[in-house]
C-alpha positions as CSV (number, residue, x, y, z in Angstrom):
1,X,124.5,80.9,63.9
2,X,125.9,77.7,61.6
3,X,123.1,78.2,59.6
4,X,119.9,79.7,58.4
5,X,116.9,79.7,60.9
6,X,114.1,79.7,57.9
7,X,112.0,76.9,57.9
8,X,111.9,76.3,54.0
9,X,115.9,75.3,54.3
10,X,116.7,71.9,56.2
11,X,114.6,70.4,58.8
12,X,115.4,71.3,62.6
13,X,117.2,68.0,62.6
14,X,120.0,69.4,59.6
15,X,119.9,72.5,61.9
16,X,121.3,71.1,65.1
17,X,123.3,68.4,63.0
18,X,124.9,72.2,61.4
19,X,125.3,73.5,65.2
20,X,127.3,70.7,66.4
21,X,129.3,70.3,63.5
22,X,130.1,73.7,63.8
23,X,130.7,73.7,67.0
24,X,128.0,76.0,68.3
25,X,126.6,73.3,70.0
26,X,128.4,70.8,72.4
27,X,127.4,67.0,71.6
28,X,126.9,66.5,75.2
29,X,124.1,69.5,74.7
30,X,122.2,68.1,72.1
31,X,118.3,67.6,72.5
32,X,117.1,64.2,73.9
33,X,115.5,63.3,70.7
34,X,118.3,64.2,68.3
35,X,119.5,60.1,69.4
36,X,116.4,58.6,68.3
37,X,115.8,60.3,65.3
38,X,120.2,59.8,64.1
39,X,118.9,55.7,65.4
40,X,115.6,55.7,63.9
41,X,115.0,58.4,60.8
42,X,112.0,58.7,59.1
43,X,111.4,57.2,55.6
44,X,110.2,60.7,54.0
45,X,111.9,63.4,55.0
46,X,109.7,66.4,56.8
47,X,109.5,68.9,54.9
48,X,107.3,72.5,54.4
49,X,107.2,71.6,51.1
50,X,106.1,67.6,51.1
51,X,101.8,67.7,50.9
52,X,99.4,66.3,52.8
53,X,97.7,63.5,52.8
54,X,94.1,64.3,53.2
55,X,93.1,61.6,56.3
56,X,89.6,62.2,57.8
57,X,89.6,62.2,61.3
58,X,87.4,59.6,63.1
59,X,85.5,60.5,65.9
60,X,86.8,58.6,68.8
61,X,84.2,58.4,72.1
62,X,84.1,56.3,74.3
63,X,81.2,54.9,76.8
64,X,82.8,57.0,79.5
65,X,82.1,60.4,77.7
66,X,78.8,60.2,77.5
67,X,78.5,60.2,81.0
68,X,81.1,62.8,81.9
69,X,79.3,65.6,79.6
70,X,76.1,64.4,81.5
71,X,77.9,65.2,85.2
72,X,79.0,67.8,83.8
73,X,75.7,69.1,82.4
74,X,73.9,68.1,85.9
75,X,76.3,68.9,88.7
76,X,78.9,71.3,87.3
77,X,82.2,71.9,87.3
78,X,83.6,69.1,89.8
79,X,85.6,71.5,91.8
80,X,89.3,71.1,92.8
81,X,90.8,68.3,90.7
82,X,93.8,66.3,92.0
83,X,95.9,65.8,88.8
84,X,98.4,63.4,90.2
85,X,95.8,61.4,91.7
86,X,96.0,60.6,95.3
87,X,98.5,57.9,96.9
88,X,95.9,55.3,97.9
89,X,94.5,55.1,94.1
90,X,91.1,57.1,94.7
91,X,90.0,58.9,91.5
92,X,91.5,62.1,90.9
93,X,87.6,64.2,90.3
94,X,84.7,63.8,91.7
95,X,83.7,63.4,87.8
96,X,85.5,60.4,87.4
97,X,84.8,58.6,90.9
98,X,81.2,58.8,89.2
99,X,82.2,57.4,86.4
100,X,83.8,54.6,87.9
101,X,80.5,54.3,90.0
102,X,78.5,54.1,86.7
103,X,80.8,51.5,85.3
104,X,80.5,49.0,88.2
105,X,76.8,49.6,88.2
106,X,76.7,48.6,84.7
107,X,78.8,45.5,85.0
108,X,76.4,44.8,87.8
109,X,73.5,45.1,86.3
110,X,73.8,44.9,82.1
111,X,69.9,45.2,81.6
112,X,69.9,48.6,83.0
113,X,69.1,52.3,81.2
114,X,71.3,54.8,81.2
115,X,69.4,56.8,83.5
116,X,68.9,54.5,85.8
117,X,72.6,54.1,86.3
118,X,72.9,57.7,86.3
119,X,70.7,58.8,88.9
120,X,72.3,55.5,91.1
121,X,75.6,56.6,91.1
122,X,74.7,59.6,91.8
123,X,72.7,58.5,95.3
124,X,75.0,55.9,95.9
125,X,78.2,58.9,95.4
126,X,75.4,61.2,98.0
127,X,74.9,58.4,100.1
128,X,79.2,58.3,100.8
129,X,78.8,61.7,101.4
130,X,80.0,63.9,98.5
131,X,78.5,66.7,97.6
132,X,77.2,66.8,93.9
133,X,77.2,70.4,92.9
134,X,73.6,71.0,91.8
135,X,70.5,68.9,92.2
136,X,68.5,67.7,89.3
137,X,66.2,70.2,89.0
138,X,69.6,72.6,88.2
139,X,69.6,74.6,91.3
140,X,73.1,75.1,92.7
141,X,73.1,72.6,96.3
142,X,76.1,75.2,97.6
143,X,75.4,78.2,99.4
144,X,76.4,81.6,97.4
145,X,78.8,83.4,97.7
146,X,79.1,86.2,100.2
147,X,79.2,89.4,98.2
148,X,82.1,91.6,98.1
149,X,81.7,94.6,100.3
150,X,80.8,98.2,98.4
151,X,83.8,99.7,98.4
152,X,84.6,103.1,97.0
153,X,88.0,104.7,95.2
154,X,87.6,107.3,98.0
155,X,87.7,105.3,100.6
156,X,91.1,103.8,99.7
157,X,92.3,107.6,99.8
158,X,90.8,108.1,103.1
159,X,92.9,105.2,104.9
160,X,96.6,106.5,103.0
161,X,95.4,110.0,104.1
162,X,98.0,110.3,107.6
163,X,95.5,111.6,110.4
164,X,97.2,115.3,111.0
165,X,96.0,116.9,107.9
């Protein structure tokens, strides 16, 4: 290697700018971001050594999380989620079609409690046919599962046994 991999010497940026001096590296096989950060370096240098500024964080919520840890704390996990969304622009959960629900019911009516927004979504999202995972009262709405047959270590010995012995 062109140089040393320990963090306390150079930044990752002097270590490729080593390799393809070197030659280690190709310039056509440099990272994607070695470019901007040539283009666009920063003003302090990132170093181990440079400290901290001590920041506090800020809590960020929004109006929207308050009623996605309710769902979640009254229906459950919302099942199957479609992470690339679906191609006629439906939500991607069942957690944020409610939320979108409780977010037209509030523009609709600004006056209202939380609760009452709450519990109409939720009818209105029953009403369309989805299945909220439990009722109010906590109780799961889906059928349990069907237990896993007994099955014994034996058993599995019994079937790889071949039948002349």
């Amino acid at each position: 290697m062109a140089q040393t991999r320990l963090e306390k010497i150079g930044t990752i940026f002097t270590r490729v700018s080593g390799l393809i001096r070197s030659g280690s590296m190709h310039r056509d096989d440099r990272p994607l971001w070695y470019d901007v950060y040539e283009a666009f370096p920063p003003r302090l240098e990132p170093r181990f050594d440079r400290p901290v500024k001590a920041v506090p964080v800020r809590p960020i919520f929004y109006q929207e999380d308050a009623v996605r840890a309710r769902f979640q704390r009254e229906f459950g996990s919302p099942g199957v989620l479609r992470l690339r969304g679906s191609p006629d622009g439906q939500p991607a959960s069942v957690c944020d079609e409610f939320v979108e629900r409780c977010d037209a019911l509030r523009r609709a009516a600004p006056a209202s409690s939380e609760d009452e927004l709450f519990e109409a979504a939720a009818d209105a999202l029953r009403a369309e046919g989805v299945k909220l995972g439990r009722s109010a009262g906590g109780e799961s709405q889906a059928p349990p599962p069907p237990a896993a047959p007994a099955l014994r270590v034996a058993d599995l010995f019994e079937e790889q046994r071949p039948s002349g012995s």
